[in-house]
Short mmCIF file of the C-alpha atoms (twelve columns), coordinates in Angstrom:
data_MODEL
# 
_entry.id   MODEL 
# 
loop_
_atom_site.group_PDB 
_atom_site.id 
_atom_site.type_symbol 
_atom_site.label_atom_id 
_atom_site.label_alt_id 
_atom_site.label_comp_id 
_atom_site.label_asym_id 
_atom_site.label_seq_id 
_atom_site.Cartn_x 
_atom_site.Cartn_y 
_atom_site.Cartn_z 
_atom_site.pdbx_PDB_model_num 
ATOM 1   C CA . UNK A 1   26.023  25.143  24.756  1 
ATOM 2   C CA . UNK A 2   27.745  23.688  21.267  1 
ATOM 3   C CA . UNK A 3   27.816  20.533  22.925  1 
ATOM 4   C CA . UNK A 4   24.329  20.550  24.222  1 
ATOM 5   C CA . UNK A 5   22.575  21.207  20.926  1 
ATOM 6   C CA . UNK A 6   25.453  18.704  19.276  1 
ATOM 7   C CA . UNK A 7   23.443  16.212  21.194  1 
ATOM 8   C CA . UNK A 8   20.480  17.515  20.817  1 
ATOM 9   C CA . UNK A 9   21.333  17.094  16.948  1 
ATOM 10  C CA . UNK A 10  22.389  13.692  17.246  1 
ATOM 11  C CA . UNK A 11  19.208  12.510  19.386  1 
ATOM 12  C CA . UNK A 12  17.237  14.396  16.506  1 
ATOM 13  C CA . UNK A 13  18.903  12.355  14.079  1 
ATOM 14  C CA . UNK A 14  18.499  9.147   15.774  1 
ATOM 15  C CA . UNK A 15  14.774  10.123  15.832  1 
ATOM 16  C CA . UNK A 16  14.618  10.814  12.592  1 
ATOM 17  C CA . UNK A 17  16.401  7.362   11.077  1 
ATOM 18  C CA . UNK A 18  14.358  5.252   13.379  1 
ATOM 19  C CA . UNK A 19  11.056  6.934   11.553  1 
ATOM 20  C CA . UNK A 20  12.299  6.819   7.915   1 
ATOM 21  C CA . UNK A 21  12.527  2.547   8.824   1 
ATOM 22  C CA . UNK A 22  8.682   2.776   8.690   1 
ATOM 23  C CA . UNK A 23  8.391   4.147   5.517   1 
ATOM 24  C CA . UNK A 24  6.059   6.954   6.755   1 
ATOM 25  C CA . UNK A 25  5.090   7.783   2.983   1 
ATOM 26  C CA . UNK A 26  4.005   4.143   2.274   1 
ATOM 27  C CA . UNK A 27  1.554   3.957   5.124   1 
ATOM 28  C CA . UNK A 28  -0.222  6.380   3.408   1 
ATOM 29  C CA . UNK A 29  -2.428  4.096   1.955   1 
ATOM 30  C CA . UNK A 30  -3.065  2.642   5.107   1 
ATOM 31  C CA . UNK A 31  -4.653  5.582   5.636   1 
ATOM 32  C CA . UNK A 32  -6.854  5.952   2.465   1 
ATOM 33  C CA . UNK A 33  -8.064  2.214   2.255   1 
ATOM 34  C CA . UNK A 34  -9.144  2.253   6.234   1 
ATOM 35  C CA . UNK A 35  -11.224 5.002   6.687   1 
ATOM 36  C CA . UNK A 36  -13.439 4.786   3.957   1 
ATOM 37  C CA . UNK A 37  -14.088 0.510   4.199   1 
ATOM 38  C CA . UNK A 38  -14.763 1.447   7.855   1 
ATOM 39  C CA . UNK A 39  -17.362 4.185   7.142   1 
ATOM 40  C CA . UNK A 40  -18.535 1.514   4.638   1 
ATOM 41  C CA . UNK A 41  -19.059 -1.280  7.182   1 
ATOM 42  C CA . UNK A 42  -21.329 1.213   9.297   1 
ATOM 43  C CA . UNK A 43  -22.842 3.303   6.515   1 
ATOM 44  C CA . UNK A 44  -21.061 6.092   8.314   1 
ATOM 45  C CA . UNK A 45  -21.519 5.868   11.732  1 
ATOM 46  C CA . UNK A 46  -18.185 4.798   13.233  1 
ATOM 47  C CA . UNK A 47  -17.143 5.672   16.685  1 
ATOM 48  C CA . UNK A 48  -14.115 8.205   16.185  1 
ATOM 49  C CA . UNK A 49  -12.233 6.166   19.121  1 
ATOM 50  C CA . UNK A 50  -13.068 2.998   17.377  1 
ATOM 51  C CA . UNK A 51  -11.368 4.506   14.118  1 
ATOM 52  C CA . UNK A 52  -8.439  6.361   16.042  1 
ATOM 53  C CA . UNK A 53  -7.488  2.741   17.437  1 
ATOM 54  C CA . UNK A 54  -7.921  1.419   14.594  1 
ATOM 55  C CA . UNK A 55  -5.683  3.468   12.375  1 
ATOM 56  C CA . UNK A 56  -2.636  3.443   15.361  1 
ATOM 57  C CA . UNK A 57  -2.579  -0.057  15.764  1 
ATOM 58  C CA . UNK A 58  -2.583  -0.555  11.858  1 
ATOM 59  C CA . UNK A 59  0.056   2.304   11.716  1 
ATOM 60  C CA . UNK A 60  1.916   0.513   14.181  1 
ATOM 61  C CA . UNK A 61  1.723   -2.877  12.006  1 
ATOM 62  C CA . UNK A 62  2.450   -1.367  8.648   1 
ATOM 63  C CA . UNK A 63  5.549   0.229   10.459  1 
ATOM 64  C CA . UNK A 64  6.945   -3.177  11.849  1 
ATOM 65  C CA . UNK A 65  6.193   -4.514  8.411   1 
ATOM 66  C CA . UNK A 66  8.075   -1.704  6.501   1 
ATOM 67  C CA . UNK A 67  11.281  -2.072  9.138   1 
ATOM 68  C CA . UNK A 68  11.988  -5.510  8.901   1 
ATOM 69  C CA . UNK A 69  11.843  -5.574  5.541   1 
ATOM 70  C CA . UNK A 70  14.585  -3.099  5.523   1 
ATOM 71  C CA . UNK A 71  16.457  -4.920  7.540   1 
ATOM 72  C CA . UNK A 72  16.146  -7.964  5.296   1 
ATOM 73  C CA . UNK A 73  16.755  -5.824  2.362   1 
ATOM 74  C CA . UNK A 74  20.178  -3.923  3.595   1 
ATOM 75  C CA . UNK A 75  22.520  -5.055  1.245   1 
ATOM 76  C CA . UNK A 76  20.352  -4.162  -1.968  1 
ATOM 77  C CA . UNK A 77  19.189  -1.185  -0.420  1 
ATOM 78  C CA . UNK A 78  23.179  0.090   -0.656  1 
ATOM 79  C CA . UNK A 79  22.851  -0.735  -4.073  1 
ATOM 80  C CA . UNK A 80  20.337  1.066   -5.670  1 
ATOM 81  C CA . UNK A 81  20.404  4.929   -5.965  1 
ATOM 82  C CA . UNK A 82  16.606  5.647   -4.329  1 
ATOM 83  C CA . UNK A 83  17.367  3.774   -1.055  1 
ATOM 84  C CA . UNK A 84  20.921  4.288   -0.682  1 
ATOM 85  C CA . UNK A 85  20.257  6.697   1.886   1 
ATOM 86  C CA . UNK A 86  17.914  4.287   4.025   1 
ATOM 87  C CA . UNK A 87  18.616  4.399   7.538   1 
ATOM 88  C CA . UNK A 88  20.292  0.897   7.437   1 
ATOM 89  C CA . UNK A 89  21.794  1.421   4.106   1 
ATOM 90  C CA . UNK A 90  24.516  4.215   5.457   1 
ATOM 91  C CA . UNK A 91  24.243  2.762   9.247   1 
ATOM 92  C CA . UNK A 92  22.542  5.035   10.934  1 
ATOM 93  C CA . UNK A 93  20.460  2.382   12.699  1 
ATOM 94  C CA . UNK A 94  22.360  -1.031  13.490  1 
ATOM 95  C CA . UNK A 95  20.494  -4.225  12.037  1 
ATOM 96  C CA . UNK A 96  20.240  -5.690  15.445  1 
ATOM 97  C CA . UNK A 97  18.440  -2.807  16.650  1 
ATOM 98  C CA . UNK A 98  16.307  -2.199  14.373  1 
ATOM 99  C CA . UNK A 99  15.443  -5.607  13.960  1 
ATOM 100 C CA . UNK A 100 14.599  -5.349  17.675  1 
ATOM 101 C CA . UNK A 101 12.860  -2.079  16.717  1 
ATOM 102 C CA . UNK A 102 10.625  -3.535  14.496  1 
ATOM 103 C CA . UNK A 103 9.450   -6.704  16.674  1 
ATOM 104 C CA . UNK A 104 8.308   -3.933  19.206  1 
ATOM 105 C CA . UNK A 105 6.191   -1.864  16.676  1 
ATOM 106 C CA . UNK A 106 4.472   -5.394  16.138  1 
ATOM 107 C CA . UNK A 107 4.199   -6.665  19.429  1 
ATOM 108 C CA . UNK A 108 2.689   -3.290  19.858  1 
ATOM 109 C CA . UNK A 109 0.231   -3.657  16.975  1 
ATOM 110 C CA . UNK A 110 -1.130  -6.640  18.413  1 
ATOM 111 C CA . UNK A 111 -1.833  -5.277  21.687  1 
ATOM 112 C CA . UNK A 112 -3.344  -2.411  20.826  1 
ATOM 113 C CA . UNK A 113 -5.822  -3.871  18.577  1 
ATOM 114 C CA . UNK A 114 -6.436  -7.519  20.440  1 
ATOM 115 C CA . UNK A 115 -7.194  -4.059  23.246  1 
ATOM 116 C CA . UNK A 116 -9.290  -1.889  21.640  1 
ATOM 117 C CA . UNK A 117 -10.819 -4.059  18.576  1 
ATOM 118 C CA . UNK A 118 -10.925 -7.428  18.116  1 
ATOM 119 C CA . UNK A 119 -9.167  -10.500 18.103  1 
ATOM 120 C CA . UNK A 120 -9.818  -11.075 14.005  1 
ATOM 121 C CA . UNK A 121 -8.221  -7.509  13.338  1 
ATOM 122 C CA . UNK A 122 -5.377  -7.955  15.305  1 
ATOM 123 C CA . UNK A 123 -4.659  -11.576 13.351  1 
ATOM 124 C CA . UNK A 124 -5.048  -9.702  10.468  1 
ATOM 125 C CA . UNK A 125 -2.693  -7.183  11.018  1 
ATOM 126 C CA . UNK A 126 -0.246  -10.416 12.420  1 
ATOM 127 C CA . UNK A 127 -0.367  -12.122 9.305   1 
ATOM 128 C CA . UNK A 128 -0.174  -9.082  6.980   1 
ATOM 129 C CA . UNK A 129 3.609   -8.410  8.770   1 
ATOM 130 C CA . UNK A 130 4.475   -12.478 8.605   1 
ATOM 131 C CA . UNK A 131 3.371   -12.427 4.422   1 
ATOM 132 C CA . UNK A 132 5.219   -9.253  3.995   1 
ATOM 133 C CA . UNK A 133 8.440   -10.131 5.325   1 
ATOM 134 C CA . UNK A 134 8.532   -14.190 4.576   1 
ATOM 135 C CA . UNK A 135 6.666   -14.439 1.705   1 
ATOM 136 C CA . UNK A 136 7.171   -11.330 -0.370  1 
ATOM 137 C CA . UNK A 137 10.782  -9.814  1.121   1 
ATOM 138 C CA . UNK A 138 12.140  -13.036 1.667   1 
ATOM 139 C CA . UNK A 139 10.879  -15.534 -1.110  1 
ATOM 140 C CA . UNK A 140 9.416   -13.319 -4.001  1 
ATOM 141 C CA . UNK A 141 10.685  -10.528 -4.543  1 
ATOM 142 C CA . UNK A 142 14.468  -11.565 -5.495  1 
ATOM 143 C CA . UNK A 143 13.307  -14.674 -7.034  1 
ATOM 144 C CA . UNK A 144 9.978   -14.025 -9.354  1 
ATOM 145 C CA . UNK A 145 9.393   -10.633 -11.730 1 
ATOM 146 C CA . UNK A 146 5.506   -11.783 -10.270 1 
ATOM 147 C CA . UNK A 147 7.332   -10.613 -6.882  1 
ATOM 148 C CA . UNK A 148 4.752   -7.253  -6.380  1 
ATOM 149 C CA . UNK A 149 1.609   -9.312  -7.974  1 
ATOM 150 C CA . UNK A 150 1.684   -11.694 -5.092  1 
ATOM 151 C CA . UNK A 151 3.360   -9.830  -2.601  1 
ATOM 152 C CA . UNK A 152 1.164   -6.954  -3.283  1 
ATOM 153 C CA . UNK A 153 -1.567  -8.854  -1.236  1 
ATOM 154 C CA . UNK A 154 -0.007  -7.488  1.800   1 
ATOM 155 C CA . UNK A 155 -0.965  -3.932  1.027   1 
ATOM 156 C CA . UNK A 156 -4.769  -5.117  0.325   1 
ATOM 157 C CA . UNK A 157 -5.154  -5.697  4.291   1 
ATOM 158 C CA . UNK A 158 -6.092  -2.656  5.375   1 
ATOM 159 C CA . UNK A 159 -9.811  -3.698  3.952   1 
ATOM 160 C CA . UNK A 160 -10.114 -6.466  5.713   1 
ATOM 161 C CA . UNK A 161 -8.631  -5.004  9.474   1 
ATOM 162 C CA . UNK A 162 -10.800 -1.798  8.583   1 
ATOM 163 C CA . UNK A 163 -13.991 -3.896  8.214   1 
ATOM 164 C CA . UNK A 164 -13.560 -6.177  10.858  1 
ATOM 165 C CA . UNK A 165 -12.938 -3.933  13.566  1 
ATOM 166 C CA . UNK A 166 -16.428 -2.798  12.787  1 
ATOM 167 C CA . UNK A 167 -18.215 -5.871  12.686  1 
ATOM 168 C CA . UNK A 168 -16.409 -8.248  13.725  1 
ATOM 169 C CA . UNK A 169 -16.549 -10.439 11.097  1 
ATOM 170 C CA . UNK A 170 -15.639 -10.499 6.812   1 
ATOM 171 C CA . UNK A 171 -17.745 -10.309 4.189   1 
ATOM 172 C CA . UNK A 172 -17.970 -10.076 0.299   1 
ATOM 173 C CA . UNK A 173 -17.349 -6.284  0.412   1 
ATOM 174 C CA . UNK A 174 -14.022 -5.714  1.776   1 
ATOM 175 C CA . UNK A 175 -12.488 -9.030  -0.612  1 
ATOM 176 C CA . UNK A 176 -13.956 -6.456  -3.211  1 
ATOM 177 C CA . UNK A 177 -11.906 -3.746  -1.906  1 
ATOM 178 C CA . UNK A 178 -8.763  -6.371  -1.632  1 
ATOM 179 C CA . UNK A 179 -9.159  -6.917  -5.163  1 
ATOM 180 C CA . UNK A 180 -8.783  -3.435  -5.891  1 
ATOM 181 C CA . UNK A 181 -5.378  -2.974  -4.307  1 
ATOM 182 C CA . UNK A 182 -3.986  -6.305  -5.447  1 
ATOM 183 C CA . UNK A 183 -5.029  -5.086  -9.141  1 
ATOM 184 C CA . UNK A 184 -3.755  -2.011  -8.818  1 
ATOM 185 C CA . UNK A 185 -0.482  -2.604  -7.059  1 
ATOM 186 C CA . UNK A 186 1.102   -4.207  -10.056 1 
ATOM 187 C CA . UNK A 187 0.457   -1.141  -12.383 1 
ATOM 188 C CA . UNK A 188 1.730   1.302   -9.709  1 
ATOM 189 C CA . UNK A 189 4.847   -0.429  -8.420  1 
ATOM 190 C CA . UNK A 190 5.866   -1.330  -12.386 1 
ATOM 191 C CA . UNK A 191 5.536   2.527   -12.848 1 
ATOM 192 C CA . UNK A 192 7.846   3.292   -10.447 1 
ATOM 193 C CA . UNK A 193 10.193  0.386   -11.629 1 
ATOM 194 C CA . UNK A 194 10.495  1.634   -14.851 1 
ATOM 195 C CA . UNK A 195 12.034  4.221   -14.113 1 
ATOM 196 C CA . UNK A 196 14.518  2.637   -11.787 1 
ATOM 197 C CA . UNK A 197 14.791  -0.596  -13.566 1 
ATOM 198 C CA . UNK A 198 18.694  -0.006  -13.736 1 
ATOM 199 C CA . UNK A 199 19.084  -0.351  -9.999  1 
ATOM 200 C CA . UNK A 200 17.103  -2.676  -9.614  1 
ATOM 201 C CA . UNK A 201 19.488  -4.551  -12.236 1 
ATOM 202 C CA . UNK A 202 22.031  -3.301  -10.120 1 
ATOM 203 C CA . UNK A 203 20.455  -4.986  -7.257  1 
ATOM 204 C CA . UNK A 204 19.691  -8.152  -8.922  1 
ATOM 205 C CA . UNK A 205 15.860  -7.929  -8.055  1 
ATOM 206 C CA . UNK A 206 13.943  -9.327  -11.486 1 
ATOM 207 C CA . UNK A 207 11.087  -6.932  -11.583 1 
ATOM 208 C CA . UNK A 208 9.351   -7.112  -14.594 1 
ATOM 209 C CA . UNK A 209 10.711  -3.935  -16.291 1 
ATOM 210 C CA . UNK A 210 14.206  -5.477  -15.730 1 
ATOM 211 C CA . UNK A 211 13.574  -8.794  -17.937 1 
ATOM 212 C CA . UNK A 212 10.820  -7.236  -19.985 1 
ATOM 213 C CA . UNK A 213 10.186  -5.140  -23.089 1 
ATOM 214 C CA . UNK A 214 8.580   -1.498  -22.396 1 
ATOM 215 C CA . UNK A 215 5.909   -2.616  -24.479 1 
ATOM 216 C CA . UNK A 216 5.681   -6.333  -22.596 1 
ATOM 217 C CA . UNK A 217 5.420   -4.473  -19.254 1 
ATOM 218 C CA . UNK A 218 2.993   -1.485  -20.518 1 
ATOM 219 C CA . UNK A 219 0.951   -4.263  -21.835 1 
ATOM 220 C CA . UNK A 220 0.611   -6.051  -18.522 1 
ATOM 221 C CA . UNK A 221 -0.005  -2.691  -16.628 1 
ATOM 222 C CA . UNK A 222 -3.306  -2.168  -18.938 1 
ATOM 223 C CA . UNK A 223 -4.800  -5.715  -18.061 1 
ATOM 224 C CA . UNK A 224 -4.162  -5.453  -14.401 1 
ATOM 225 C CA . UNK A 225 -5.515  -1.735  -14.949 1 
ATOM 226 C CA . UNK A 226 -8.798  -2.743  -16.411 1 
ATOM 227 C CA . UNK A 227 -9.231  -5.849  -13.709 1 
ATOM 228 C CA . UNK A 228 -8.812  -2.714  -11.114 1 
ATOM 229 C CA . UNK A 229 -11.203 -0.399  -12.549 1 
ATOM 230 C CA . UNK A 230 -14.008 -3.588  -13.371 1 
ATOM 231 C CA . UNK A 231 -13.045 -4.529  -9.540  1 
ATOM 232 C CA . UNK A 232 -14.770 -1.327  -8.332  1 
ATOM 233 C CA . UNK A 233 -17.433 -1.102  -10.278 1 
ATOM 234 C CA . UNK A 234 -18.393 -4.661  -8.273  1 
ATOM 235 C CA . UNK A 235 -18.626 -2.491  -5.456  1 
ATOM 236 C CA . UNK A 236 -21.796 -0.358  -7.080  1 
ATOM 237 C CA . UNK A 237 -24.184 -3.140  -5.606  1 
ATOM 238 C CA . UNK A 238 -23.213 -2.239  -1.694  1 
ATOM 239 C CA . UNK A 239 -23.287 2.009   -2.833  1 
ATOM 240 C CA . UNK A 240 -25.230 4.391   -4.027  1 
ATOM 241 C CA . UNK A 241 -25.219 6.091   -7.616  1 
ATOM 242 C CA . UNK A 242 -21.974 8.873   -5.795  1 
ATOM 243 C CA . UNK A 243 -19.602 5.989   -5.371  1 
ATOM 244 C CA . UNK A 244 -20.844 4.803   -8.847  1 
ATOM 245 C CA . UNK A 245 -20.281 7.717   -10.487 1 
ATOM 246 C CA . UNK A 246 -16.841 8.565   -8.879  1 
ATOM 247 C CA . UNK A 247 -15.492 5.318   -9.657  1 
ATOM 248 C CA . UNK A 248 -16.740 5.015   -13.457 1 
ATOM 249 C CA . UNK A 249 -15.101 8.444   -13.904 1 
ATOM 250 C CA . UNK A 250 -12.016 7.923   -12.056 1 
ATOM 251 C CA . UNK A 251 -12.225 4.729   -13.786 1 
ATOM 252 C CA . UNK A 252 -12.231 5.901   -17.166 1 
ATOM 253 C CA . UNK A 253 -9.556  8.258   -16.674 1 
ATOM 254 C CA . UNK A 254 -6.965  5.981   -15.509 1 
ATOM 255 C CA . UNK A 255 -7.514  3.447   -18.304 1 
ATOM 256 C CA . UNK A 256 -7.001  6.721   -20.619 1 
ATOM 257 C CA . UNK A 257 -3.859  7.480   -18.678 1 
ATOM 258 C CA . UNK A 258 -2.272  3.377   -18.474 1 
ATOM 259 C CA . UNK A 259 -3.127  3.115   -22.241 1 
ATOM 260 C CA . UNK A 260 -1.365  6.492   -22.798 1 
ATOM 261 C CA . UNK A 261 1.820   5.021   -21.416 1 
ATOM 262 C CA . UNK A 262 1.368   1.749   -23.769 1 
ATOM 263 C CA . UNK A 263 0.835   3.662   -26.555 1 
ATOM 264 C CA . UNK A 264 3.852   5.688   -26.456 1 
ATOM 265 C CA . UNK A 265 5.969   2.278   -25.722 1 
ATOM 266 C CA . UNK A 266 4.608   0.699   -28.616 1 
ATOM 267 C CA . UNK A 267 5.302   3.934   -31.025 1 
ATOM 268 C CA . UNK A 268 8.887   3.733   -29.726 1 
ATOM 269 C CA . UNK A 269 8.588   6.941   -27.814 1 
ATOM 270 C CA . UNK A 270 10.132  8.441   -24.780 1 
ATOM 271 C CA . UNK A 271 7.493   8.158   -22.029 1 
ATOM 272 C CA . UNK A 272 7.320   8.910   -18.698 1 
ATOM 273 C CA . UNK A 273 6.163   6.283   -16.252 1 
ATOM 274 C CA . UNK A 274 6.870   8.123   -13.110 1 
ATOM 275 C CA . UNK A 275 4.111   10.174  -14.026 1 
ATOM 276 C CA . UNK A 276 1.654   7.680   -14.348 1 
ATOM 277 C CA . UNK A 277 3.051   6.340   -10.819 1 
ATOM 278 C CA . UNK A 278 1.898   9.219   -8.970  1 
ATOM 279 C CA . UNK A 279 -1.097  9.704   -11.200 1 
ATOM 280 C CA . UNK A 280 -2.042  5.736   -9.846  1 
ATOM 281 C CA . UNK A 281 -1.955  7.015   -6.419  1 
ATOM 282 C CA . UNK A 282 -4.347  9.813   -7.134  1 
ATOM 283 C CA . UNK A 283 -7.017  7.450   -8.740  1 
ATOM 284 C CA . UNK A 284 -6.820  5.367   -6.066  1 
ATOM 285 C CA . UNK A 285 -7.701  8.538   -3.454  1 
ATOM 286 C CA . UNK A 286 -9.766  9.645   -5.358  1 
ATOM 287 C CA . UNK A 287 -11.993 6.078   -5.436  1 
ATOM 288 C CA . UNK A 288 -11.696 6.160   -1.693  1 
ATOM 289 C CA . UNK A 289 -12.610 9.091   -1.210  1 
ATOM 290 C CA . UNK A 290 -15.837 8.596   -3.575  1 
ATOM 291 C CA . UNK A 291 -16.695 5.646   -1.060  1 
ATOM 292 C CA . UNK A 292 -16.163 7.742   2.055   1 
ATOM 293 C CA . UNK A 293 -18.114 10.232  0.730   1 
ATOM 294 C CA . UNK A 294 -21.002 7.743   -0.376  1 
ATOM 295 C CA . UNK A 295 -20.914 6.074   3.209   1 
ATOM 296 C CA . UNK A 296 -21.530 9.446   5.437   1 
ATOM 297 C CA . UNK A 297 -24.312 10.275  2.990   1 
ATOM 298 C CA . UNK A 298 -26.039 7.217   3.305   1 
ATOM 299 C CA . UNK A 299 -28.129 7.061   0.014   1 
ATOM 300 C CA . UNK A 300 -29.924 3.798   -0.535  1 
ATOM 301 C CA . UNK A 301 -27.617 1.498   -2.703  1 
ATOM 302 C CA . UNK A 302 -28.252 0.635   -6.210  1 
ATOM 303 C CA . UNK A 303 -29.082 -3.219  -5.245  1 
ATOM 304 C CA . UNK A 304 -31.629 -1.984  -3.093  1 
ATOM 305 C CA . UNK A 305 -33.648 0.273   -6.386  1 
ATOM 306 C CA . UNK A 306 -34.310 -3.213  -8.085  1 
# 
C-alpha cells in the first residue's frame, strides 16, 4: 500500500511539473482577450464549439510557447528567487523532455485549429510560439531593457486568432485590440519588475527597472499607460455607448492609479508597484469584459448614430 500511493505521489508530481511548464496563470489572458474579440467579430453570436476549439487550440499554443521558453531560460530561472522553483529550475522535468514536451503542445495547436478553424488562425498561433521563443526569449529579452515592449507583441495574438477564427479574415478591429495589449504589457510587466529588479540583476536580464531610475521607469509606465487607455477608446467606433462607457471609466481609473505610482517615485517615497501589477490585470478584465458585454447586447454602435 505505502508503495502504491508512493507512486501514485510521484506520478502526481510528474503531473503537476509538466503543467506548471505552461504557465497555467499566464494563459489567463488568453482567456480574457479571446472571448470577448470573438463575440465582437459576430456581434455575439458565436457557435460555443467554434469558441471551445478555439480557446483549446490557443491554450495548447500559449502552453508550447510558455515551455520552451523555460527551457531556454533554465539557467536564469535558478537564479532568481520567483522561478527558482520552476519545474526545470530544481529538475523535476529534464530539458530534453520537456523540450520534446513542448514541440507536442504545438504540433498539437496546429492541428487542432488548421481542424476545427482555419488555416489563418492556426498560422497565427504558429508564429506567435516562433516570435516568443526566437525573438523575445532568445534575442530580446537578455539583450535590450525594450525586451517586454517588443516581445510583448506575442501576448497581443490572441486578437487576431480570436477574430479570425470567426471570419476568416483581419480587420482594423482586432489591430485595435493588439494595440491594447502591446501598450499595456510594458506597464504591467515593469510593475512586476520592480519589485524583483534585484533578481533580475542577479540574472543579468536588463529590464528597465534594473538600469533605470524609479522615477525614469514610472515615467515610461504613464506614457505607455495613456497610449493603452487612448487605444481603447479607438474601439468606441465598432461599440456601442456600454463598451464606451466601461472603457472611459476603467480608463480613467488606471491613469489615476499609474500616475499614483509616479508620483510617489518622484516624492522619494516608498511605493508599491506590485500593487499596481495586479491592479493592471484587473483593468484589463474589466475592458474585456465591457466589450463582451457590449457584443451579446448588440446595441447599434456609435459610428452608426452619425
Amino acid at each position: 500500500m505505502e508503495r502504491t500511493t508512493s507512486v501514485r505521489g510521484r506520478i502526481s508530481a510528474l503531473a503537476l511539473a509538466y503543467l506548471a511548464l505552461t504557465k497555467p496563470r499566464v494563459i489567463e489572458l488568453l482567456l480574457v482577450a479571446t472571448i470577448p474579440v470573438m463575440l465582437l467579430a459576430d456581434r455575439g453570436h458565436v457557435d460555443p464549439a467554434l469558441m471551445a476549439w478555439t480557446l483549446l487550440g490557443g491554450w495548447l499554443g500559449a502552453a508550447s510557447a510558455n515551455t520552451l521558453n523555460m527551457v531556454v531560460d533554465a539557467d536564469i530561472d535558478q537564479k532568481m528567487k520567483r522561478t527558482e522553483r520552476r519545474p526545470l529550475a530544481r529538475h523535476a522535468v529534464s530539458t530534453r523532455n520537456a523540450l520534446i514536451f513542448g514541440l507536442v503542445l504545438g504540433a498539437a495547436s496546429f492541428a487542432v485549429l488548421f481542424a476545427t478553424t482555419n488555416l489563418l488562425s492556426a498560422l497565427l498561433v504558429m508564429a506567435t510560439i516562433a516570435f516568443y521563443v526566437f525573438v523575445y526569449t532568445m534575442i530580446l529579452k537578455r539583450r535590450t531593457w525594450q525586451n517586454v515592449v517588443w516581445g510583448g507583441a506575442a501576448g497581443c495574438m490572441p486578437t487576431l486568432v480570436g477574430w479570425t477564427a470567426v471570419t476568416g479574415s483581419l480587420s482594423w478591429e482586432p489591430l485595435v485590440l493588439f494595440a491594447v495589449i502591446f501598450f499595456w504589457t510594458p506597464p504591467h510587466t515593469w510593475a512586476l519588475a520592480m519589485r524583483y529588479k534585484e533578481d533580475y540583476r542577479a540574472a543579468g536580464v536588463p529590464m528597465l527597472p534594473v538600469i533605470a531610475t524609479e522615477v525614469q521607469v514610472t515615467r515610461q509606465m504613464l506614457y505607455y499607460t495613456w497610449a493603452t487607455v487612448l487605444s481603447t477608446l479607438v474601439l468606441c467606433l465598432a461599440t456601442s455607448w456600454i463598451y464606451a462607457a466601461v472603457a472611459l471609466i476603467a480608463g480613467g481609473w488606471f491613469i489615476y492609479v499609474v500616475h499614483k505610482l509616479y508620483r510617489g517615485t518622484l516624492r522619494g517615497e516608498e511605493v508599491a508597484p506590485l500593487k499596481v501589477f495586479l491592479q493592471s490585470n484587473e483593468y484589463l478584465a474589466v475592458v474585456f469584459c465591457g466589450l463582451a458585454i457590449d457584443s451579446v447586447i448588440g446595441l447599434p454602435t456609435l459610428s452608426s448614430l452619425f
